[in-house]
C-alpha positions in Angstrom: 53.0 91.2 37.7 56.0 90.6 39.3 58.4 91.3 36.5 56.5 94.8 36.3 57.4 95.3 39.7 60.8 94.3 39.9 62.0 94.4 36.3 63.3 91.2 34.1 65.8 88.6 35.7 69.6 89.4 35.3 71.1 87.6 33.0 74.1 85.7 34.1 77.3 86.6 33.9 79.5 86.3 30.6 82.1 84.0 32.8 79.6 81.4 34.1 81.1 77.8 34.4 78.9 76.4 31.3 81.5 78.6 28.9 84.8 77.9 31.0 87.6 75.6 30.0 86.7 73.5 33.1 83.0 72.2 32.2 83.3 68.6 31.2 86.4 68.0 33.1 87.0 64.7 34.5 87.8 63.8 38.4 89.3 61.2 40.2 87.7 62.2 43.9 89.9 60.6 46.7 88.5 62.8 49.2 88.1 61.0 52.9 84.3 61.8 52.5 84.6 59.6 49.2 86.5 56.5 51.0 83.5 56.3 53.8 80.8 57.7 50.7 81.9 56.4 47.6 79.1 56.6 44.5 80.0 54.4 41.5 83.7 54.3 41.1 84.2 58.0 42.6 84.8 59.8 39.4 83.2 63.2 38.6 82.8 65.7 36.1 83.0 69.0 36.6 79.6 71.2 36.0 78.8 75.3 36.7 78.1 76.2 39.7 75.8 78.0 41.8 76.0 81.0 44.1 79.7 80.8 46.1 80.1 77.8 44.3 83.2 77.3 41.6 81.8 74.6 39.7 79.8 71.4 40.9 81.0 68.0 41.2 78.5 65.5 39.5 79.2 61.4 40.0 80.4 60.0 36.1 78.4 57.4 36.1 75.3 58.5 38.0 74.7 62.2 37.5 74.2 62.1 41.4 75.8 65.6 42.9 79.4 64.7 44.9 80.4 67.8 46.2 82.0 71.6 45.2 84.9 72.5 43.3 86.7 75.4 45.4 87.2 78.6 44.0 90.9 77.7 45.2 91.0 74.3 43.2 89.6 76.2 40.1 91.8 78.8 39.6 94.7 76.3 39.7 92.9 74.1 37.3 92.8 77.6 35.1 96.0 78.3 35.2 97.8 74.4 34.8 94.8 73.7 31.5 95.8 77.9 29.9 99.7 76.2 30.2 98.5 72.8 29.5 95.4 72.8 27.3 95.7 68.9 26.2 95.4 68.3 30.2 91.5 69.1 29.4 91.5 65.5 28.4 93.7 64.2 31.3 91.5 62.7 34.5 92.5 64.6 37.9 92.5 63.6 41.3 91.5 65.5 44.1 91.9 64.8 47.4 91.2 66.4 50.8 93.9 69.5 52.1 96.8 68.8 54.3 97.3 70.8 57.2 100.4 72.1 57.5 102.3 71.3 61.5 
């Protein structure tokens, strides 16, 4: 009934996270929130995301979610793995902005 009235789903779109160069990439999160909340030994792998989201940050050795990638954050990763593609296999670290004075 309801797809009669509103028509089928739409399908997602072609550059969803699940097909990008960043899926599977691994995190080291030293992130102030991961000093006071750490989960296993705060690294994370990076998943699609959903809605505003870039990508998802899910804990290595739990599954348990740690956060969002920013769109900011993943377009640099982008760019340094399309220069870089062995990086892919490289662990990261992320850590929380500085202001600038």
């Amino acid at each position: 009934m309801q797809q009669e009235l509103f028509g089928p789903p739409p399908s997602p779109p072609l550059s969803t996270l699940d097909t990008s160069p960043l899926d599977g990439l691994r995190l080291k999160l030293e992130r102030k929130i991961d000093h006071k909340k750490g989960c296993c030994r705060n690294f994370a792998i990076v998943r699609g995301g959903r809605g505003p989201h870039a990508a998802e940050l899910k804990c290595a050795g739990c599954g348990k979610h740690r956060g969002w990638l920013p769109h900011f954050t993943a377009n640099w990763l982008l760019t340094m793995l399309a220069f870089f593609p062995e990086a892919k296999s490289d662990v990261h670290t992320i850590r929380d902005r500085k202001k600038c004075p």
